[in-house]
N, CA, C and O atoms as a GROMACS GRO file, in nm:
protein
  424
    1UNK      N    1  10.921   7.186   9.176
    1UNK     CA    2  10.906   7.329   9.203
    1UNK      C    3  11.035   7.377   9.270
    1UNK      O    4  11.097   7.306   9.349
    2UNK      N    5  11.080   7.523   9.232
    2UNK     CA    6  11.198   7.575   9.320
    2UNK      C    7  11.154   7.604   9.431
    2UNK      O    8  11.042   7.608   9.482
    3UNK      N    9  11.320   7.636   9.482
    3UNK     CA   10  11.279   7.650   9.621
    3UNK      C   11  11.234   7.824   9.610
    3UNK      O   12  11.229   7.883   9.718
    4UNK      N   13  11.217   7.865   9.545
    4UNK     CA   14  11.213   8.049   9.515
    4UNK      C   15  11.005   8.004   9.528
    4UNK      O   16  10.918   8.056   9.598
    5UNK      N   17  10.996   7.886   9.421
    5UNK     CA   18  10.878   7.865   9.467
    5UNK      C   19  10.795   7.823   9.527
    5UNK      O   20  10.676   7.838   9.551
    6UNK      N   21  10.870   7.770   9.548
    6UNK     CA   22  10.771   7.688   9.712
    6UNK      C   23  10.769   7.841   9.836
    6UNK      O   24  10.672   7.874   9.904
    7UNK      N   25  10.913   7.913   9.833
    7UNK     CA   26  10.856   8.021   9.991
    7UNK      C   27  10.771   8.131   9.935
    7UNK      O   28  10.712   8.196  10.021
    8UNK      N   29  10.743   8.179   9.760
    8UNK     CA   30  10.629   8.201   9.671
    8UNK      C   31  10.491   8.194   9.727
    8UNK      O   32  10.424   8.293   9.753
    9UNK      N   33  10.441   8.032   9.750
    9UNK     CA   34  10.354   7.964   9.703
    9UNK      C   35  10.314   8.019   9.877
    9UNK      O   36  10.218   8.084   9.917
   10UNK      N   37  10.419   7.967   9.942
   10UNK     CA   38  10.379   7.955  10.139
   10UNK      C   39  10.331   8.104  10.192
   10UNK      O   40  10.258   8.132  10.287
   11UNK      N   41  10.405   8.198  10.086
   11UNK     CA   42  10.338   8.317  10.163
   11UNK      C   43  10.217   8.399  10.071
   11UNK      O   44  10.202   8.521  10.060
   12UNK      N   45  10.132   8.280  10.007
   12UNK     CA   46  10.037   8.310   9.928
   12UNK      C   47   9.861   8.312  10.033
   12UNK      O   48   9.743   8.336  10.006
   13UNK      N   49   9.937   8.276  10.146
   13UNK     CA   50   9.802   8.244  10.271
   13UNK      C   51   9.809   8.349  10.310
   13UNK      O   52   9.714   8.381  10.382
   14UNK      N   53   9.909   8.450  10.291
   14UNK     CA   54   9.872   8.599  10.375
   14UNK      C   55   9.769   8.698  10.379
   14UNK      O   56   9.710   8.701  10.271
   15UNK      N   57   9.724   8.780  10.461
   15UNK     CA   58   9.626   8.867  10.352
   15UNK      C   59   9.662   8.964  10.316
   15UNK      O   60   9.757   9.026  10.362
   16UNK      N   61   9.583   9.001  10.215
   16UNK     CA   62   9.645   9.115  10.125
   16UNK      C   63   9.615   9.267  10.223
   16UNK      O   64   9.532   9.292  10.311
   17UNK      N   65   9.704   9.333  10.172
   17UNK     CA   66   9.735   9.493  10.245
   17UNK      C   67   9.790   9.543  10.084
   17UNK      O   68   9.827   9.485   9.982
   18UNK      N   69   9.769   9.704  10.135
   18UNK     CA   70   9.802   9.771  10.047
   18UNK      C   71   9.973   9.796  10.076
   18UNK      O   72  10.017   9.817  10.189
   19UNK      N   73  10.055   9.790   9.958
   19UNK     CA   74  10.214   9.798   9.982
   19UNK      C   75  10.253   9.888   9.862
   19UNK      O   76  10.191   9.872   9.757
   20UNK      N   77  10.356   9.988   9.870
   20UNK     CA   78  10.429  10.037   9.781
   20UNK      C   79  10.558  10.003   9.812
   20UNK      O   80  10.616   9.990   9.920
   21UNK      N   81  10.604   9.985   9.653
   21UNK     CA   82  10.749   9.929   9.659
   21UNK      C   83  10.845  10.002   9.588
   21UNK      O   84  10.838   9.976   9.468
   22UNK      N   85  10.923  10.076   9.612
   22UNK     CA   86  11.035  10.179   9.583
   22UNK      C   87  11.149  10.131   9.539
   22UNK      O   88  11.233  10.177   9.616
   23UNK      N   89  11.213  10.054   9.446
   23UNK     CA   90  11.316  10.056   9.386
   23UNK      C   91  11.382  10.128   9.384
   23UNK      O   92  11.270  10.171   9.356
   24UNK      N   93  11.474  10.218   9.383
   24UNK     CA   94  11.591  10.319   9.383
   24UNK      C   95  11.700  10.195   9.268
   24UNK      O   96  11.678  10.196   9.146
   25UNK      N   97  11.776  10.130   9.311
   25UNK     CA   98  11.879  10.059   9.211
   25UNK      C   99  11.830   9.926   9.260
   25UNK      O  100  11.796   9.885   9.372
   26UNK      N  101  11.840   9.840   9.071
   26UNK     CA  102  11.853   9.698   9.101
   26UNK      C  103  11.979   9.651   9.013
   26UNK      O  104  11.985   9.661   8.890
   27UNK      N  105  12.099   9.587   9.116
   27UNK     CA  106  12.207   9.589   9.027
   27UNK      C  107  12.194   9.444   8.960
   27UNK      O  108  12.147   9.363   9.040
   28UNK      N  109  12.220   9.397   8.848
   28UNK     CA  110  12.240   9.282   8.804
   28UNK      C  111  12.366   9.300   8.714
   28UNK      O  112  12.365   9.347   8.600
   29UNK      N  113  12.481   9.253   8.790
   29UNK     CA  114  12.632   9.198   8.734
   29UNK      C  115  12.642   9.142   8.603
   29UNK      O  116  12.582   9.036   8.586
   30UNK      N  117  12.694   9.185   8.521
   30UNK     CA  118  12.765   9.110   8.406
   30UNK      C  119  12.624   9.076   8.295
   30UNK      O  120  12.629   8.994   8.203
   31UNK      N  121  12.493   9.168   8.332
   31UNK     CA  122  12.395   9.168   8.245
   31UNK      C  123  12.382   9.280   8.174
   31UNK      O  124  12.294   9.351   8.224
   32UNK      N  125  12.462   9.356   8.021
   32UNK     CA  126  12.449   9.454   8.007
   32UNK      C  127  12.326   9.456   7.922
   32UNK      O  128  12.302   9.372   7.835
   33UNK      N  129  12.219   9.596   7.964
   33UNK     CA  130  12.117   9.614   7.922
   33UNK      C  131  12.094   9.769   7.881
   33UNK      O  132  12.123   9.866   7.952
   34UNK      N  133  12.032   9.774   7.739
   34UNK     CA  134  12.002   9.905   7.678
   34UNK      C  135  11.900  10.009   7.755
   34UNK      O  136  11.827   9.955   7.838
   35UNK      N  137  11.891  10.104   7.744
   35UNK     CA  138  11.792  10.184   7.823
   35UNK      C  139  11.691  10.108   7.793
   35UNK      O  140  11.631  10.045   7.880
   36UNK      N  141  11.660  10.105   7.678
   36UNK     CA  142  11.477  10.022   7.631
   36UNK      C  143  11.484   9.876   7.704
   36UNK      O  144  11.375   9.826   7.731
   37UNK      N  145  11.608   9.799   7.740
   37UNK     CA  146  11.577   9.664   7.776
   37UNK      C  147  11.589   9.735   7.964
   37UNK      O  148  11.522   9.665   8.041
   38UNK      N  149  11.622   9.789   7.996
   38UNK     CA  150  11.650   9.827   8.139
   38UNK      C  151  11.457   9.847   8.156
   38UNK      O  152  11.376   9.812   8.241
   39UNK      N  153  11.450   9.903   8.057
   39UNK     CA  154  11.256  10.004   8.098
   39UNK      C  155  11.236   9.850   8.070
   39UNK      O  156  11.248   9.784   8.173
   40UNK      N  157  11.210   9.781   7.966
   40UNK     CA  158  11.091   9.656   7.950
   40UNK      C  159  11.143   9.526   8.077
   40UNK      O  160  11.070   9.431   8.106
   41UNK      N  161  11.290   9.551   8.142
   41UNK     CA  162  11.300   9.464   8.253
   41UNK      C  163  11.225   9.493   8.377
   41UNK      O  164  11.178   9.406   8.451
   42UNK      N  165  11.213   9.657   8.400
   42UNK     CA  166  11.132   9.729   8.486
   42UNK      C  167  11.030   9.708   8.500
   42UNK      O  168  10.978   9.692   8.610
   43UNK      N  169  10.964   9.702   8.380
   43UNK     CA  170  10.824   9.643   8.363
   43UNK      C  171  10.782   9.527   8.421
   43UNK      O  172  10.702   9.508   8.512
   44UNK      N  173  10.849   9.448   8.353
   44UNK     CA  174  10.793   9.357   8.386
   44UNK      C  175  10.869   9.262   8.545
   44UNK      O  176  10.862   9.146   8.585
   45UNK      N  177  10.927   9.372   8.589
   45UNK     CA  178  10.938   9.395   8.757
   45UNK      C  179  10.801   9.355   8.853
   45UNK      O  180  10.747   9.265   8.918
   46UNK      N  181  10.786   9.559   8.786
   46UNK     CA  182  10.683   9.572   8.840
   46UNK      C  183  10.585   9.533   8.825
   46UNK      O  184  10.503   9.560   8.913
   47UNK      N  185  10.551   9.472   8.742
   47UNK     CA  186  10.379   9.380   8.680
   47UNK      C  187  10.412   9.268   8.722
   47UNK      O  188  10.348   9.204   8.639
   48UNK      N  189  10.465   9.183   8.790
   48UNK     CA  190  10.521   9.048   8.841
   48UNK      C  191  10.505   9.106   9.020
   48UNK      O  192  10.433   9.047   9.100
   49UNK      N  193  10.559   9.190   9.043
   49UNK     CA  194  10.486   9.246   9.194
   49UNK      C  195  10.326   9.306   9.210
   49UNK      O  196  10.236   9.312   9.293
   50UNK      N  197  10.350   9.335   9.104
   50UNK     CA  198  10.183   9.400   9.134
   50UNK      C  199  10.088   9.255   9.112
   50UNK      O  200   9.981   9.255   9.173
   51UNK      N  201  10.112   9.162   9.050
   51UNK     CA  202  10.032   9.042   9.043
   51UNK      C  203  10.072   8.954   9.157
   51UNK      O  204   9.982   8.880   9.197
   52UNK      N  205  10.198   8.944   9.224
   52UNK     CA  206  10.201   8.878   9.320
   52UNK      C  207  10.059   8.959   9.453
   52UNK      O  208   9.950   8.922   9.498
   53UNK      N  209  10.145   9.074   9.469
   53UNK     CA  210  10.080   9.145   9.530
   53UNK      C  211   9.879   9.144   9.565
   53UNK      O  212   9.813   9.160   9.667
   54UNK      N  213   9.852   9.122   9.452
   54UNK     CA  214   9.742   9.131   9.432
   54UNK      C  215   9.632   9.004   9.409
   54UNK      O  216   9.509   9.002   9.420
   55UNK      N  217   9.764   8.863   9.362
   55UNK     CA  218   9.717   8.750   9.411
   55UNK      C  219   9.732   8.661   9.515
   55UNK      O  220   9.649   8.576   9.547
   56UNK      N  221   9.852   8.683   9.574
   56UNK     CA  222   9.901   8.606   9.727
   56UNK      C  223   9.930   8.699   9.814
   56UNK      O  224  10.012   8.673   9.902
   57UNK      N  225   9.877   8.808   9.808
   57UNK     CA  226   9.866   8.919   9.928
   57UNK      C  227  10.016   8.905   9.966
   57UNK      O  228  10.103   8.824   9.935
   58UNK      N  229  10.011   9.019  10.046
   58UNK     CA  230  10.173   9.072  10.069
   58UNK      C  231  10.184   8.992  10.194
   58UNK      O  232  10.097   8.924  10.250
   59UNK      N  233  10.346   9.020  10.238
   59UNK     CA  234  10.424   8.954  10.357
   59UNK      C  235  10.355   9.039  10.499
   59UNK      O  236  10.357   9.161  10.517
   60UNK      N  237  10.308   8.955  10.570
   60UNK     CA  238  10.286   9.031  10.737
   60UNK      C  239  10.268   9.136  10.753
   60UNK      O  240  10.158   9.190  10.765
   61UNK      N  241  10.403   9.200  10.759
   61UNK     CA  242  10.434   9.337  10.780
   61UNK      C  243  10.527   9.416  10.703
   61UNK      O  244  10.590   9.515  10.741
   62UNK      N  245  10.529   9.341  10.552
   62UNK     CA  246  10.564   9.447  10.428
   62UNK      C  247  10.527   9.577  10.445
   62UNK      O  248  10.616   9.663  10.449
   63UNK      N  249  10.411   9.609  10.457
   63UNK     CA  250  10.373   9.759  10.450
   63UNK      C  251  10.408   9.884  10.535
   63UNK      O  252  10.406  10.006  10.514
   64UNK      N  253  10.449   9.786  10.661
   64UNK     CA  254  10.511   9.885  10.801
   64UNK      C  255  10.670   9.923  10.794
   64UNK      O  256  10.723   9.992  10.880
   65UNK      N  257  10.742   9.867  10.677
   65UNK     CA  258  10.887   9.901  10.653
   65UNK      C  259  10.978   9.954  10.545
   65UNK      O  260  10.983   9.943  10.422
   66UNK      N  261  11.031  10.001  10.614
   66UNK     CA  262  11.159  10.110  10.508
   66UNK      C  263  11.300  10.010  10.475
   66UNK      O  264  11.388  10.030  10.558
   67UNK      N  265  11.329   9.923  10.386
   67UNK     CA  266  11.438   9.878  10.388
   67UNK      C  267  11.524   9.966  10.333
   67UNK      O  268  11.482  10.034  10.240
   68UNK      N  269  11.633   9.980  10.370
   68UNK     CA  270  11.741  10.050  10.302
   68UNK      C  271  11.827   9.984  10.167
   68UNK      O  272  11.883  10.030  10.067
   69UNK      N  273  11.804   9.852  10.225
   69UNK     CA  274  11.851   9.742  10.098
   69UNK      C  275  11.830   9.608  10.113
   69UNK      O  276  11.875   9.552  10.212
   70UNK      N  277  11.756   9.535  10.015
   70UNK     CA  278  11.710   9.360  10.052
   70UNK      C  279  11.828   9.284   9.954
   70UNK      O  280  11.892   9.339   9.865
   71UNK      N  281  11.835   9.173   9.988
   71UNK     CA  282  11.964   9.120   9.929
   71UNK      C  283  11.816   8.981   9.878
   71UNK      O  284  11.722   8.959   9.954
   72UNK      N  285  11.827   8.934   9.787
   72UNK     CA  286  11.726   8.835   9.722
   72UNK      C  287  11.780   8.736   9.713
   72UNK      O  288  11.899   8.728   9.743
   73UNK      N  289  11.702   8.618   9.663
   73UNK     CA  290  11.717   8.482   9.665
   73UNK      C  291  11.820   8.528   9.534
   73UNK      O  292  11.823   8.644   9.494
   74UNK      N  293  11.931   8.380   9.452
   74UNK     CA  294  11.977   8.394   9.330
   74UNK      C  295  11.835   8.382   9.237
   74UNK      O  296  11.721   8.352   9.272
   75UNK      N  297  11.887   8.416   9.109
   75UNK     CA  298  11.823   8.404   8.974
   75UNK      C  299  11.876   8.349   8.916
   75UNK      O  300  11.999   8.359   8.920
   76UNK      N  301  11.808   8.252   8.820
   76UNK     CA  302  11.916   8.237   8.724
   76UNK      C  303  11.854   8.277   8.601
   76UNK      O  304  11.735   8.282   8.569
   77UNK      N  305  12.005   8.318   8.512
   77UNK     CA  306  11.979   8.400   8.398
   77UNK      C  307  11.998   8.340   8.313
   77UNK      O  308  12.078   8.249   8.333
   78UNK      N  309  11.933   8.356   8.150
   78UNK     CA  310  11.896   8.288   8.074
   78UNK      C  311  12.070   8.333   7.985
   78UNK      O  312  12.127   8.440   8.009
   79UNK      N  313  12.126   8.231   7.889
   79UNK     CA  314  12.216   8.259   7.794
   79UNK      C  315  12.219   8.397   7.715
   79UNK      O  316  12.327   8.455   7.700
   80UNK      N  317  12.108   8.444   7.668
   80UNK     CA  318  12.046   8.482   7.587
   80UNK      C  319  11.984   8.608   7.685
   80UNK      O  320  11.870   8.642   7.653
   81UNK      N  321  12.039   8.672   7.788
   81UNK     CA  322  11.942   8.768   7.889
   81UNK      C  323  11.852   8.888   7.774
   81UNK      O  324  11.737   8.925   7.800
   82UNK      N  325  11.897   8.915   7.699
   82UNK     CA  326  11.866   9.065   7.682
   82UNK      C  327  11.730   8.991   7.556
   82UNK      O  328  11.618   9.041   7.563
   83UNK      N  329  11.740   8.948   7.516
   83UNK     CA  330  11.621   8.846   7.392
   83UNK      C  331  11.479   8.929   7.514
   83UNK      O  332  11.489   8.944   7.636
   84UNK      N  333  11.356   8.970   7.420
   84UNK     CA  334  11.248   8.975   7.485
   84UNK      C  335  11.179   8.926   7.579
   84UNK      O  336  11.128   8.977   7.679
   85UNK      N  337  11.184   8.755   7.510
   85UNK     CA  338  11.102   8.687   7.630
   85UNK      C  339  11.167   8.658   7.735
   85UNK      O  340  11.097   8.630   7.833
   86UNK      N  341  11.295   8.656   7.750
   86UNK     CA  342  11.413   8.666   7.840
   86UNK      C  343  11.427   8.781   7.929
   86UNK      O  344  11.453   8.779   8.049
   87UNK      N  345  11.414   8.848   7.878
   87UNK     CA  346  11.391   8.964   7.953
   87UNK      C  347  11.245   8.969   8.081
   87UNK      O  348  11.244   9.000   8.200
   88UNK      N  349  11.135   8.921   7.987
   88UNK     CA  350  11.015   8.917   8.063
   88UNK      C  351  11.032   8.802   8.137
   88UNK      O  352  10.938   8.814   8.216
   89UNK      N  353  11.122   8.633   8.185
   89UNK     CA  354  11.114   8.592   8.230
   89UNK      C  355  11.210   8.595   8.340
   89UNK      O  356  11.211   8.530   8.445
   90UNK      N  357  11.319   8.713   8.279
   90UNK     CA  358  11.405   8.775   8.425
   90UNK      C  359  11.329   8.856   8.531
   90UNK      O  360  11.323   8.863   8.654
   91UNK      N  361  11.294   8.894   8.461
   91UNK     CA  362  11.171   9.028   8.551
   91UNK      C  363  11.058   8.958   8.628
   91UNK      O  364  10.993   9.017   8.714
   92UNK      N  365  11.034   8.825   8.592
   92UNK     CA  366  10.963   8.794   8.677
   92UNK      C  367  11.026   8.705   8.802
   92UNK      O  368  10.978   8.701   8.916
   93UNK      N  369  11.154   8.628   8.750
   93UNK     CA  370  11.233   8.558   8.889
   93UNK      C  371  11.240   8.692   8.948
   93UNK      O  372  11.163   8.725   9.038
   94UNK      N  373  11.325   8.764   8.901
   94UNK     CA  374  11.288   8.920   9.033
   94UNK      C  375  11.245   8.959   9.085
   94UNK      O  376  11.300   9.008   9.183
   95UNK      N  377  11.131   8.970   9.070
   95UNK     CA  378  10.980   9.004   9.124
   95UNK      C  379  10.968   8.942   9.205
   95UNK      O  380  10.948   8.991   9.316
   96UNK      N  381  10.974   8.794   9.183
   96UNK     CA  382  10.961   8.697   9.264
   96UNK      C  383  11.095   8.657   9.405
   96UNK      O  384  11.089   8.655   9.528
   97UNK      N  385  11.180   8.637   9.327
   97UNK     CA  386  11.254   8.677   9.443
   97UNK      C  387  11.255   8.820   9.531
   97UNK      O  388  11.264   8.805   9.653
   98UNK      N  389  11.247   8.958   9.479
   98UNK     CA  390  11.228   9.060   9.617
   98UNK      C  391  11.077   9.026   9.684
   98UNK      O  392  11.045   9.085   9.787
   99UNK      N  393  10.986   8.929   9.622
   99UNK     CA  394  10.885   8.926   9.763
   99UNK      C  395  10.941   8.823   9.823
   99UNK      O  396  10.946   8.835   9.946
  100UNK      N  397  10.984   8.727   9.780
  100UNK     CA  398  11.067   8.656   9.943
  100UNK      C  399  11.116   8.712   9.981
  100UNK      O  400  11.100   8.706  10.103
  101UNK      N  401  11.227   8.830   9.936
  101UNK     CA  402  11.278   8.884  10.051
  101UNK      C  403  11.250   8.990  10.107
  101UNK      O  404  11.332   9.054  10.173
  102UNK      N  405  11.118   9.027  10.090
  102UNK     CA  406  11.034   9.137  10.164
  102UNK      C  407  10.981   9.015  10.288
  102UNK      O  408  10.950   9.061  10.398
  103UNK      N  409  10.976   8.922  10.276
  103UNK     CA  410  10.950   8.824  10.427
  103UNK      C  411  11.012   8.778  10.462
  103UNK      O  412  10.969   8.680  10.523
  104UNK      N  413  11.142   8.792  10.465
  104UNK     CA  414  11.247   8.703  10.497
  104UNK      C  415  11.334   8.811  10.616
  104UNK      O  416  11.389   8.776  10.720
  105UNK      N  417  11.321   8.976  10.545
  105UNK     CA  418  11.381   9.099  10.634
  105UNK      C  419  11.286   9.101  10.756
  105UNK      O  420  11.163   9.097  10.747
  106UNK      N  421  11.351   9.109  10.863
  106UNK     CA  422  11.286   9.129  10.956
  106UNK      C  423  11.364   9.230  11.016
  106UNK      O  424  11.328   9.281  11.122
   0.00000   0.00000   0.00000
């Protein structure tokens, strides 16, 4: 297991609270993506948070804060980024990495 999943898995004992999560920009370097692959990366962002969310309950005190900007664990990206299922399995290291680092900001 990574280490993205193992601090995943550890903050799956939390309890769940209600959280909204505001994206404004997510930059990813040297990944160029079409409007339609930008929306289906979005997606499946947000459906990778909303299932974390909703199965390992959120971080502590996610819900009480305004970050201005979280810096995340790395990803790694597939050869092939922009391919469909590539896309849906970027969107989910993402996902996954900004909830570690929704517990990691203090």
């Amino acid at each position: 297991m990574s280490d993205l999943g193992r601090r995943v898995e550890r903050l799956s004992a939390q309890p769940q609270r209600a959280v909204e999560i505001r994206i404004a920009r997510l930059v990813l370097s040297g990944v160029p993506l079409t409007q339609s692959q930008s929306h289906r990366l979005g997606a499946a962002v947000a459906a990778e948070l909303e299932r974390l969310g909703r199965t390992s309950g959120w971080p502590r005190d996610a819900a009480d804060r305004t970050l201005p900007a979280a810096f995340a664990p790395a990803v790694t990206i597939a050869s092939e980024p922009t391919a469909p299922r590539a896309l849906a399995t970027l969107g989910r290291d993402i996902a996954r990495s900004i909830y570690v680092a929704l517990a990691e900001v203090r």
